[in-house]
Residue frames relative to the residue before (quaternion, step in Angstrom):
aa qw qx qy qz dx dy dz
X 1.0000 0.0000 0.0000 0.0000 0.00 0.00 0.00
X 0.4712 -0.6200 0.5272 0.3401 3.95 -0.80 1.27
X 0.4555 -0.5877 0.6152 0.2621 3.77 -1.41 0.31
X 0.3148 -0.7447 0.5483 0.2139 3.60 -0.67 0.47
X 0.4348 -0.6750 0.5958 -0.0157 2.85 -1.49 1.88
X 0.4082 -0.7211 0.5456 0.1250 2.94 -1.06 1.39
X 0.5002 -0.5494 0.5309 0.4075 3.86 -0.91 0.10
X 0.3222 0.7302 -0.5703 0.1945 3.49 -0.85 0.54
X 0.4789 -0.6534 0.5753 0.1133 3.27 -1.49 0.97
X 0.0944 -0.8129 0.5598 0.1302 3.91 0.02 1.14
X 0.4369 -0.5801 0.6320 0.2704 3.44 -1.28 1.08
X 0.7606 0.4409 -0.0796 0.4698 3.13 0.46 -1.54
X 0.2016 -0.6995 0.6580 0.1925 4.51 -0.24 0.94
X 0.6462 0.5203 -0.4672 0.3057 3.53 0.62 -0.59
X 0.7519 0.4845 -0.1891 0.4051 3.32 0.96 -0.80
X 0.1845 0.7943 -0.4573 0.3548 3.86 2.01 0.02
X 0.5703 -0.4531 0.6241 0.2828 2.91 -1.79 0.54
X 0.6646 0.4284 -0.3052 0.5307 3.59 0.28 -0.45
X 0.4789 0.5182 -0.4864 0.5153 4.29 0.39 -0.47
X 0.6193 -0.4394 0.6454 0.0825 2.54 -2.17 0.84
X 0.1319 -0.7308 0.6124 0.2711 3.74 -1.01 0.64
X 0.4264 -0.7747 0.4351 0.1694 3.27 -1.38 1.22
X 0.2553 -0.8133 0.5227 -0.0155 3.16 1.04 1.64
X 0.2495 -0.6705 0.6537 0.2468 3.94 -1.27 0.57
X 0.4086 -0.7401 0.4312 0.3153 3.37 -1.14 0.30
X 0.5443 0.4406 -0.5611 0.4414 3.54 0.68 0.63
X 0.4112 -0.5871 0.5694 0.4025 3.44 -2.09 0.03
X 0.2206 -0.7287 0.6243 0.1751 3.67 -0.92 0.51
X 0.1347 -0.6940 0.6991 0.1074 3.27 -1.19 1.32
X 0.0463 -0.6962 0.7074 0.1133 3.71 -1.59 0.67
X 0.3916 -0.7200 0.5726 -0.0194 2.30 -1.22 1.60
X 0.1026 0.8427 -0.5177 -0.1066 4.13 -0.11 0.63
X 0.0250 -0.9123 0.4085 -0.0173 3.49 -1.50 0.65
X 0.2260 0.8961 -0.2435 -0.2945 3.29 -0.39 -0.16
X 0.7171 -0.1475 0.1901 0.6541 4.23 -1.17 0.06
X 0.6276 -0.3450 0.6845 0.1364 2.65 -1.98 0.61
X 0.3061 -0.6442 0.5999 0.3624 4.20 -0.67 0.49
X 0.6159 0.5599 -0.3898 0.3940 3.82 0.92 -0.26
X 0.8073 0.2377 -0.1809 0.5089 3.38 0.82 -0.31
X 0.5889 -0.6563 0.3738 0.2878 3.73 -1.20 1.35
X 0.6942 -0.3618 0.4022 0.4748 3.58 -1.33 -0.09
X 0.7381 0.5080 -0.2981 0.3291 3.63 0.39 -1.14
X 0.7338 0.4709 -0.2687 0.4094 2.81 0.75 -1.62
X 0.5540 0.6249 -0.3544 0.4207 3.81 1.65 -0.81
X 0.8100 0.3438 -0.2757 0.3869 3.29 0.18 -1.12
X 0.6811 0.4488 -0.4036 0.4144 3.84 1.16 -0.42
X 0.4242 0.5110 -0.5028 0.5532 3.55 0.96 -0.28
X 0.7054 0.3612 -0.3860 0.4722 4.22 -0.35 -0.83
X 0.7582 0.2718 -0.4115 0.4265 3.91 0.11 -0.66
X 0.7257 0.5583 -0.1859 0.3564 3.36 0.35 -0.22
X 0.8652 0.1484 -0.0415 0.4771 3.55 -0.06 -1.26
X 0.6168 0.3678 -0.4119 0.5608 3.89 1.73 -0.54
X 0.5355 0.5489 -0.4444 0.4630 3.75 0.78 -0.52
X 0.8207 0.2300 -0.3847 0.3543 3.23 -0.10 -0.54
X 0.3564 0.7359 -0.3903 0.4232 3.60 1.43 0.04
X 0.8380 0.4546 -0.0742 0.2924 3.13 0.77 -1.40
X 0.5814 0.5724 -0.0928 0.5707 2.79 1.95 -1.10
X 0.7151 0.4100 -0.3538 0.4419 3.32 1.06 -0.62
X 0.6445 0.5206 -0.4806 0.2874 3.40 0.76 -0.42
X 0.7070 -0.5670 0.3549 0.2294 3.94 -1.56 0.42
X 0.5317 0.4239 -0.4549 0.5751 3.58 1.36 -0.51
X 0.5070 0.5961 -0.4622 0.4170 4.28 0.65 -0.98
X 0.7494 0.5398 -0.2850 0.2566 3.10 0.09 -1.23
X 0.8102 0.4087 -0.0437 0.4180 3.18 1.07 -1.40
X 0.7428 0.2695 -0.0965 0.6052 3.09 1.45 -0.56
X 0.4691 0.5551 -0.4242 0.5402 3.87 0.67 0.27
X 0.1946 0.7527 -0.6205 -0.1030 3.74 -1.17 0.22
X 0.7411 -0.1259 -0.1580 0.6403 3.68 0.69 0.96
X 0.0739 -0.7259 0.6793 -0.0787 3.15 -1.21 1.13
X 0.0866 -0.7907 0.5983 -0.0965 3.93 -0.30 1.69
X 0.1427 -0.7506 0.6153 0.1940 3.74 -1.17 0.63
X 0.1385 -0.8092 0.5679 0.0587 3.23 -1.14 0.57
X 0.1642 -0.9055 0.3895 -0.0369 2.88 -0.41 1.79
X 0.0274 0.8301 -0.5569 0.0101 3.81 0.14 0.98
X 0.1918 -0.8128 0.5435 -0.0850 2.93 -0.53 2.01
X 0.6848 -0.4750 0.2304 0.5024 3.87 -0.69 0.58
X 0.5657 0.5051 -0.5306 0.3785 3.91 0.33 -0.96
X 0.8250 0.3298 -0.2983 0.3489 3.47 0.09 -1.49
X 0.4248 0.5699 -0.5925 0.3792 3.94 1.24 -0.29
X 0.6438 0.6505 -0.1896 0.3554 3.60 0.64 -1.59
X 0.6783 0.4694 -0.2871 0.4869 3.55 1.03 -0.84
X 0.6287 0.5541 -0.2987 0.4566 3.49 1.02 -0.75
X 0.6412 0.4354 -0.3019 0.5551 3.52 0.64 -1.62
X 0.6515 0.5416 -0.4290 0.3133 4.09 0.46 -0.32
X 0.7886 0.3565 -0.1857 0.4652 2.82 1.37 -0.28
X 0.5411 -0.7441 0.0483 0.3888 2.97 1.69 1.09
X 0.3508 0.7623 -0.4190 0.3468 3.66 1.46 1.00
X 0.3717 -0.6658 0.5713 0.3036 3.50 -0.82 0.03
X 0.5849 -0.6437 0.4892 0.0657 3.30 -1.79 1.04
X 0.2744 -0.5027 0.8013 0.1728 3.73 -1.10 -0.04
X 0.1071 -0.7496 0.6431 -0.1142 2.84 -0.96 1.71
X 0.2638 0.5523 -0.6664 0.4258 2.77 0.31 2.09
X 0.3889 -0.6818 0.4694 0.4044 3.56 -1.42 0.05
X 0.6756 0.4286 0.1473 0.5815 3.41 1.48 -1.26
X 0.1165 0.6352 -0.7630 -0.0287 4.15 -0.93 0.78
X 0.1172 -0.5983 0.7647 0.2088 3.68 -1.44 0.15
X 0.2869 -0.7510 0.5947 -0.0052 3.06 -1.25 1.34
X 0.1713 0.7093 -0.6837 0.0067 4.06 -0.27 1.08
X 0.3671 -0.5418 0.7515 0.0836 2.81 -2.06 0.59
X 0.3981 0.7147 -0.5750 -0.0099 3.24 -1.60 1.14
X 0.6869 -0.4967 0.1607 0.5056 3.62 -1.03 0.93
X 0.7629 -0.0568 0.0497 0.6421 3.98 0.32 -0.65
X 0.8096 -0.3040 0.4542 0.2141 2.76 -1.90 0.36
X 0.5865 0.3359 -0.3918 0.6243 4.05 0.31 -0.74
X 0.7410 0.3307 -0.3937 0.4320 3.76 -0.26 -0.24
X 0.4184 0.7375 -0.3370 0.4093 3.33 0.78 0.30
X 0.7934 0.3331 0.1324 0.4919 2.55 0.83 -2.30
X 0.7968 0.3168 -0.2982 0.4193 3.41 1.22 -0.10
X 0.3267 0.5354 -0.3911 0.6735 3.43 1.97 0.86
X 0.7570 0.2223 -0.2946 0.5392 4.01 0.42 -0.38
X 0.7696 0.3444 -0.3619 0.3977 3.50 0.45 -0.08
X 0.3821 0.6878 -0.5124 0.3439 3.71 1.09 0.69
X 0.7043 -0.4630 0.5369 0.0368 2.31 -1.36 0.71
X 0.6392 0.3496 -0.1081 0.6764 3.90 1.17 -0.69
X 0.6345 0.4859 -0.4370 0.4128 3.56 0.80 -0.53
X 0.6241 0.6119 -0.2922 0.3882 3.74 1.23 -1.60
X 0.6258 0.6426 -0.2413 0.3705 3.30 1.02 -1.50
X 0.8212 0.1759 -0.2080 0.5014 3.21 0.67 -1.49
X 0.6496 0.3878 -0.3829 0.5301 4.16 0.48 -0.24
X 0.8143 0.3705 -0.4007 0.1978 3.31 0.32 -0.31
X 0.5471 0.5397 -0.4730 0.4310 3.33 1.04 0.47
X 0.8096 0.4062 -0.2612 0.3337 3.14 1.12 -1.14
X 0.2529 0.7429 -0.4409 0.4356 3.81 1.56 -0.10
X 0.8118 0.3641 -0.2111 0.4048 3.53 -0.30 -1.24
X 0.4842 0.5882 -0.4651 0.4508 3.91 1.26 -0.01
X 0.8279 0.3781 -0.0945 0.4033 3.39 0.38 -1.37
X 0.8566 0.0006 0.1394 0.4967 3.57 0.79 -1.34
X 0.6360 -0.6070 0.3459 0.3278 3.51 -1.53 1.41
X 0.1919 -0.6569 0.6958 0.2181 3.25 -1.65 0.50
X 0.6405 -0.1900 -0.7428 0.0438 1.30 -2.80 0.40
X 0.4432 -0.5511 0.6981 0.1115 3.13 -1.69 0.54
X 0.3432 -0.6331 0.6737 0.1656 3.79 -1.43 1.09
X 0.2607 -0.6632 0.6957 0.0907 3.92 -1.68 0.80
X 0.2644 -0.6007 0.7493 0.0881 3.13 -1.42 0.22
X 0.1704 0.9028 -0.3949 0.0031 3.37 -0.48 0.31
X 0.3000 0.7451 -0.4564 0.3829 4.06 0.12 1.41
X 0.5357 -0.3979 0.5900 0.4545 3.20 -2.08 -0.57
X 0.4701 -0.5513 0.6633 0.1876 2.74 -2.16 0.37
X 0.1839 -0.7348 0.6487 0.0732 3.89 -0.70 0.96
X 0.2800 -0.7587 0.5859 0.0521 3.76 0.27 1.65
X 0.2686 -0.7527 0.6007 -0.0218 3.79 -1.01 1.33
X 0.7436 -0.1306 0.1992 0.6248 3.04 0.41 -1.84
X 0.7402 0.3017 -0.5146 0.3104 3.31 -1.47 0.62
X 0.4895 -0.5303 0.4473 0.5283 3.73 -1.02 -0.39
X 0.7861 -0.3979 0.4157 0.2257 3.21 -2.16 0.36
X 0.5305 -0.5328 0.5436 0.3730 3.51 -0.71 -0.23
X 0.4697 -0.6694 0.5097 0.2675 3.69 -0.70 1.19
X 0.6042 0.5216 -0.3201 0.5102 3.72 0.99 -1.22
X 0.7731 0.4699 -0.2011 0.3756 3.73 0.38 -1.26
X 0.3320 -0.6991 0.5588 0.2980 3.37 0.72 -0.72
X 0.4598 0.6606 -0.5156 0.2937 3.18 -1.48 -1.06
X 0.5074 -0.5779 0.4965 0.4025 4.02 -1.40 0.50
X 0.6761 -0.4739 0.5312 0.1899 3.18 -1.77 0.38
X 0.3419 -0.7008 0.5377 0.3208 3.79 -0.46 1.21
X 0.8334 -0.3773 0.2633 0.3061 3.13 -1.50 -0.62
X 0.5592 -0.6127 0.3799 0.4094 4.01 -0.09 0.37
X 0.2081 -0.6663 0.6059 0.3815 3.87 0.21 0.60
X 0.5015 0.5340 -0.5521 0.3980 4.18 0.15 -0.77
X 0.7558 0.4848 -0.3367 0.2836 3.67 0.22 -1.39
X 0.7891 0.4461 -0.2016 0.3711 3.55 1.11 -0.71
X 0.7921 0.3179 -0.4182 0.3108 2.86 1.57 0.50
């Protein structure tokens, strides 16, 4: 069944009912989490840039089948800044964003055998399981694409305003 289109005047043709979405061409898994209540914010978020990153990065299925892997780190001030302004949070502390061309590469970087070994001992030090995914394309609006990733160039922030 077609979704129903509101009437509307588009500043923006890229963004028309009629436009092309500017789908990217990788799949992006998010990965969301948070600390252990035993362990502090600091000690969480450097242990994750640092000693699981390089865990992760070092292993061979990462290498080969990852093509950008970004952490986002949402630490109490900025929860606080939102709720100040009377929004609600994602009660998570932490998402790890990876990017990869399809799905089998996905699955054959998370089902290794080297992957369990090295994250799975060291995961459970720092932060709660099971962990929740997001899983999809990105539909690029505004800024530009990733040089590594390809894909078209969102929209010019200059242009929209």
């Amino acid at each position: 069944m077609p979704w129903s289109k509101v009437s509307h005047e588009f500043t923006h043709p890229q963004l028309s009912y009629e436009a092309k979405p500017n789908f990217q061409p990788y799949i992006k898994i998010s990965v969301f989490f948070k600390k252990l209540d035993s362990v502090d914010f600091d000690t969480f978020f450097g242990h994750w840039q640092t000693v699981h990153a390089d865990l992760a990065v070092a292993t061979h299925g990462f290498r080969k089948h990852v093509v950008r892997y970004v952490q986002h780190h949402q630490t109490p001030e900025m929860k606080e800044r939102i709720r100040s302004l009377g929004g609600n949070v994602l009660d998570y502390d932490a998402c790890a964003q990876v990017y990869v061309r399809e799905w089998d590469d996905w699955l054959t970087f998370y089902k290794s055998e080297e992957y369990a070994a090295a994250l799975g001992e060291d995961s459970p030090l720092f932060m709660q399981l099971p962990v929740t995914y997001m899983v999809g394309h990105e539909n690029l609006v505004v800024g530009d694409a990733s040089g590594q990733m390809g894909g078209d160039d969102g929209l010019n922030v200059a242009a929209l305003v």
